[in-house]
C-alpha positions as CSV (number, residue, x, y, z in Angstrom):
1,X,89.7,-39.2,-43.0
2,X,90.6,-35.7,-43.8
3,X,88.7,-35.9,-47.0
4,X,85.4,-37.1,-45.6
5,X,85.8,-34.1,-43.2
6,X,86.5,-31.9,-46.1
7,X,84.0,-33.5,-47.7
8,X,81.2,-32.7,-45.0
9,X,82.7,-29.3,-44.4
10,X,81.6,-28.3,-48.1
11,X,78.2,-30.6,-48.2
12,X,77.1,-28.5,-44.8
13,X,77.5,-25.6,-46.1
14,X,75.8,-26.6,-49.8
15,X,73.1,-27.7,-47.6
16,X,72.0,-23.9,-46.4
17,X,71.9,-22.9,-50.2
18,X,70.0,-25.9,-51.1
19,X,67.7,-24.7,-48.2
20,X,67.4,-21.5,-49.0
21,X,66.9,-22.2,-53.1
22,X,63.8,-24.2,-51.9
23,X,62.0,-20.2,-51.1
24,X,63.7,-18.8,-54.0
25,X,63.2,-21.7,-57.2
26,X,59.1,-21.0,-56.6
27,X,59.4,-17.1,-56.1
28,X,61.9,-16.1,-59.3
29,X,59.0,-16.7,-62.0
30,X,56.2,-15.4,-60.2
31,X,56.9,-12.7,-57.2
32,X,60.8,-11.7,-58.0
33,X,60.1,-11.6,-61.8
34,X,57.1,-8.7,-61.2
35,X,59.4,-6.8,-58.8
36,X,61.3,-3.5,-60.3
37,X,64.9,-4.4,-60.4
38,X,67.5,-2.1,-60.8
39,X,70.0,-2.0,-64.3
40,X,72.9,-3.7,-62.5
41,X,70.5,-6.5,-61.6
42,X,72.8,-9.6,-62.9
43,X,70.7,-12.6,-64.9
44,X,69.0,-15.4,-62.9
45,X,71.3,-18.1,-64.4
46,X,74.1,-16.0,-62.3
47,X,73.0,-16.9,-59.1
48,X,73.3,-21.0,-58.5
49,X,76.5,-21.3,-60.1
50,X,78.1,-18.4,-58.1
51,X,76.8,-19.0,-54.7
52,X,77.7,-22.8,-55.7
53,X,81.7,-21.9,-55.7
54,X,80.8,-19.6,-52.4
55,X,79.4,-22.6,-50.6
56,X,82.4,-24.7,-51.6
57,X,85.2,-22.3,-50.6
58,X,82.8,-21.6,-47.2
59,X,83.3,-25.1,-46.4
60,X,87.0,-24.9,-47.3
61,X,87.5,-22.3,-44.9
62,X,85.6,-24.3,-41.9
63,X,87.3,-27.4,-42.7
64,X,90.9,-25.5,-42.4
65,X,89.4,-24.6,-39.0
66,X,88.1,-27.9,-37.9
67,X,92.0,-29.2,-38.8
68,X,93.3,-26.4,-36.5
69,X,95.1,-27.2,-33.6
70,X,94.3,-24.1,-31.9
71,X,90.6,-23.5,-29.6
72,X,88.1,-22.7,-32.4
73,X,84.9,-23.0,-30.8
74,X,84.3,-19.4,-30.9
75,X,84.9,-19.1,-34.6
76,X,83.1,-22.1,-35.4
77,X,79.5,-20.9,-33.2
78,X,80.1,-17.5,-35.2
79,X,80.6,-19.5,-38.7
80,X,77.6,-21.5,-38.0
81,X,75.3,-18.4,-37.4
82,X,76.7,-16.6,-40.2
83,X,75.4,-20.2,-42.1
84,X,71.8,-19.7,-40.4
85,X,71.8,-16.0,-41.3
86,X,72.8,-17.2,-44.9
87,X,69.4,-19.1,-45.2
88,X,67.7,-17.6,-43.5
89,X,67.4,-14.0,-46.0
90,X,66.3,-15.8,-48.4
91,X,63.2,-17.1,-46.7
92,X,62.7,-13.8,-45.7
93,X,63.5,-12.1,-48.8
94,X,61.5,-14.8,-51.0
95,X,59.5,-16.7,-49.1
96,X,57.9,-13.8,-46.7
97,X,58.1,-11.2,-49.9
98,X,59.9,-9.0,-47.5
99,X,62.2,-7.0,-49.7
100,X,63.0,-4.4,-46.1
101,X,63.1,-7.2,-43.8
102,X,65.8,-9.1,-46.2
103,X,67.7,-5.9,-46.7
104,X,67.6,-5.8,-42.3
105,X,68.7,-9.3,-42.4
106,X,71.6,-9.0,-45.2
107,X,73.5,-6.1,-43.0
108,X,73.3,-8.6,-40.2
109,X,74.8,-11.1,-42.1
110,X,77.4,-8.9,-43.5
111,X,78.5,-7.9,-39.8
112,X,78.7,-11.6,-39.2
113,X,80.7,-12.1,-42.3
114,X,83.1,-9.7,-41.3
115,X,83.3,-11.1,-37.8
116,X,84.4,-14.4,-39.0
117,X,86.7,-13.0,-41.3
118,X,88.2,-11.7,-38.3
119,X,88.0,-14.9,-36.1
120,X,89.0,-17.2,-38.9
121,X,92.4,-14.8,-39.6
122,X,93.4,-15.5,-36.0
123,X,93.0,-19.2,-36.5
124,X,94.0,-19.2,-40.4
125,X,94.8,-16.9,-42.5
126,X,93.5,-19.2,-45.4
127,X,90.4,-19.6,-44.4
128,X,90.0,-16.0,-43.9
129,X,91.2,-15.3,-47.4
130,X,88.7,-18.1,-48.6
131,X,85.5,-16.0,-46.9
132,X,86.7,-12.4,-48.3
133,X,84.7,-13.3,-51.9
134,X,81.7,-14.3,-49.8
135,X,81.8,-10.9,-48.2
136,X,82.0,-9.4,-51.6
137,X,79.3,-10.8,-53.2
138,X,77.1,-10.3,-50.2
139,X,77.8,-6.4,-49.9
140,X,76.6,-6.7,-53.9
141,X,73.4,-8.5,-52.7
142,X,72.5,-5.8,-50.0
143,X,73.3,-3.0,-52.7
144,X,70.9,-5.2,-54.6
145,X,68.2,-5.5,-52.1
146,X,68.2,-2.0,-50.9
147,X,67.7,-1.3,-54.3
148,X,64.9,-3.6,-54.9
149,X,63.5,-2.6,-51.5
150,X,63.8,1.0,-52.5
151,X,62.3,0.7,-56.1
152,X,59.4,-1.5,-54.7
């Protein structure tokens, strides 16, 4: 049973990527590919399989608090906004061709990052560990969408 709830921890949390690729797939050709991108831009390819191993350790981290015997329905509401948050930039970003709005929206998901980091720690300090890369490569992609916003 623990594996099927593992299982569906991970596939959640792939879902909000495979939401958010639907904006991004039609954009990267046409309106991202005409933007001015700064020199530390990384290569398109980068993206899927690195947000992929994100996704996976996101879901390892809420399935370690799911298993917890202590009251995580705070950090679980504040995981599943960070999720929406997730998605949602890149509709914004891509799909509204809103390079300001998505640089707004990436702070806000950053605070919420940081918040679950927090709430996760007091539940486990695994699944806090698991969500530290996530905040990494998400203060990269506001450095990277300030920039864009800035040079566009």
């Amino acid at each position: 049973m623990k594996i099927i709830r593992l299982i569906g921890a991970v596939v959640l949390c792939e879902i909000a990527g495979i939401t958010g690729s639907l904006f991004t797939v039609k954009n990267i050709p046409t309106w991202y590919a005409a933007l001015n991108k700064p020199a530390f831009n990384p290569p398109n390819w980068l993206f899927a399989p690195v947000w992929t191993a994100l996704y996976i350790m996101m879901g390892i981290a809420l399935f370690l608090i799911w298993e917890s015997k202590s009251d995580n329905k705070k950090a679980q509401v504040l995981f599943y906004v960070q999720l929406v948050l997730n998605a949602a930039w890149t509709f914004i970003f891509f799909g509204s061709h809103s390079p300001f709005w998505g640089f707004v929206e990436i702070i806000a998901l950053w605070i919420m990052i940081i918040v679950c980091i927090i709430e996760f720690g007091k539940i486990s300090r695994a699944a806090s560990y698991l969500l530290v890369p996530y905040l990494l490569w998400v203060s990269f992609a506001s450095v990277l969408t300030f920039t864009v916003w800035r040079l566009n």
